[in-house]
C-alpha positions as a Markdown table, in Angstrom:
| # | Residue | x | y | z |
|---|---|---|---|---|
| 1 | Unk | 35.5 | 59.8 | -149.3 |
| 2 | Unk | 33.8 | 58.9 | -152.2 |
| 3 | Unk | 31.2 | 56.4 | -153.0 |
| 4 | Unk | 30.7 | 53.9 | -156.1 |
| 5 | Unk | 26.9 | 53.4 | -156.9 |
| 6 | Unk | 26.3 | 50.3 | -160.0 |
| 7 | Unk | 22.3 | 51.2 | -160.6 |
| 8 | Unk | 20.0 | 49.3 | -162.9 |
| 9 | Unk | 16.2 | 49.2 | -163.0 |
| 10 | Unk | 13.2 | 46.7 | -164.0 |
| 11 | Unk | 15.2 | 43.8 | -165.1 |
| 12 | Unk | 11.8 | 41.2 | -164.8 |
| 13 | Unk | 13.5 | 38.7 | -164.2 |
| 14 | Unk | 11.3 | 35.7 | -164.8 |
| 15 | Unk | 9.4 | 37.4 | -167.7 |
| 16 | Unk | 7.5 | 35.2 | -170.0 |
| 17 | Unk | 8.2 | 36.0 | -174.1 |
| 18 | Unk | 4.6 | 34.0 | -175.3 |
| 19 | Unk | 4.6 | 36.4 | -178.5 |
| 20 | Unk | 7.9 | 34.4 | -179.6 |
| 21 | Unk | 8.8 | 30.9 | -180.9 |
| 22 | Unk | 10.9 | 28.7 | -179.4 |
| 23 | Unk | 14.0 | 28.7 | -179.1 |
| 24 | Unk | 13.6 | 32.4 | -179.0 |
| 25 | Unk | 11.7 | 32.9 | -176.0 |
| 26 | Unk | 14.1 | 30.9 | -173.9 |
| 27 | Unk | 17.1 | 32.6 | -175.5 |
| 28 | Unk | 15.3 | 36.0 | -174.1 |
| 29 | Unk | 14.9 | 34.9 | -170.7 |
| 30 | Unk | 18.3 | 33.6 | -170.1 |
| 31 | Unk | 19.3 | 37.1 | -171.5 |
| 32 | Unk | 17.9 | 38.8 | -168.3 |
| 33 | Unk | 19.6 | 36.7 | -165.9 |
| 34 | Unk | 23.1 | 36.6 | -168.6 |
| 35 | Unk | 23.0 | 40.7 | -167.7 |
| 36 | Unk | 22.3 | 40.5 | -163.9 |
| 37 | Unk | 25.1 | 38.2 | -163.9 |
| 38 | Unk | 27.5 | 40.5 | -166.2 |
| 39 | Unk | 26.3 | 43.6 | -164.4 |
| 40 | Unk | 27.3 | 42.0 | -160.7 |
| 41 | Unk | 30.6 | 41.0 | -162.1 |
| 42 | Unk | 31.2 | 44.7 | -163.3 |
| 43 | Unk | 30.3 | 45.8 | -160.1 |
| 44 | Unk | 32.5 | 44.1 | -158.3 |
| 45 | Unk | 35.2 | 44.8 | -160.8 |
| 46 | Unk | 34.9 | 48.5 | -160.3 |
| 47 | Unk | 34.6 | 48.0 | -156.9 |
| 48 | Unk | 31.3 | 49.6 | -156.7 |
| 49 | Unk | 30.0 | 50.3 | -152.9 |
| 50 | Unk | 26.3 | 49.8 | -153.8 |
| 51 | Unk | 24.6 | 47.7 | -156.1 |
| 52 | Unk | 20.8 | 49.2 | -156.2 |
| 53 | Unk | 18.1 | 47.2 | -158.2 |
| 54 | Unk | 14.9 | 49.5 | -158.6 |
| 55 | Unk | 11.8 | 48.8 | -159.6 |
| 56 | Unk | 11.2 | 44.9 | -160.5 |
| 57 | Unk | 13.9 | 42.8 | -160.1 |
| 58 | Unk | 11.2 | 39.9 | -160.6 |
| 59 | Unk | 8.3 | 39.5 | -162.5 |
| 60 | Unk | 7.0 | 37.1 | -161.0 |
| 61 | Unk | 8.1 | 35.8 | -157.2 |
| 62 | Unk | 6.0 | 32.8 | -157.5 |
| 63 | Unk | 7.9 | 29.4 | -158.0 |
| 64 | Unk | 10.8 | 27.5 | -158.2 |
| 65 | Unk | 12.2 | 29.9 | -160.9 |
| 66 | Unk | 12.6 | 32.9 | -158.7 |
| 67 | Unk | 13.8 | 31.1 | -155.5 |
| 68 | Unk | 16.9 | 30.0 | -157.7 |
| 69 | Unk | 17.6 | 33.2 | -158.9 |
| 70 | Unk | 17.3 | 34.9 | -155.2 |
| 71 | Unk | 19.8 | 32.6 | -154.3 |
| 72 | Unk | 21.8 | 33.8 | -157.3 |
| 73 | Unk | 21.9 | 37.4 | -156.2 |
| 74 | Unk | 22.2 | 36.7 | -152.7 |
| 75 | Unk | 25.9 | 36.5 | -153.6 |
| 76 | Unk | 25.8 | 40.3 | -154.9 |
């Protein structure tokens, strides 16, 4: 029996890009959560067993912002 493993590590989702203009910084964020949502889809694709996120998933927990996106991988 074998077992399929996706692994990734310290998206941040949630990250704030202050050192770049607009539309820039936006365009970076929605990156992160672009790849979460390509890398889930691969996953399931390959039929992958395990999907492990280490390290930060988040960067920061607090708001609105993250409760929508731990809905989002709820579906993982």
């Amino acid at each position: 029996m074998s077992i399929k493993i996706f692994h990734t590590a310290d998206l941040h989702i949630g990250i704030k890009y202050n050192s770049y203009p607009e539309p820039i910084s936006s365009a970076l964020q929605q990156s992160r959560l672009d790849v979460l949502e390509k890398m889930v889809n691969l996953a399931n694709e390959q039929e992958c067993n395990l999907f492990v996120a280490a390290g930060d998933l988040f960067h920061n927990i607090k708001g609105i912002f993250a409760r929508r996106r731990c809905r989002m991988v709820q579906g993982i």
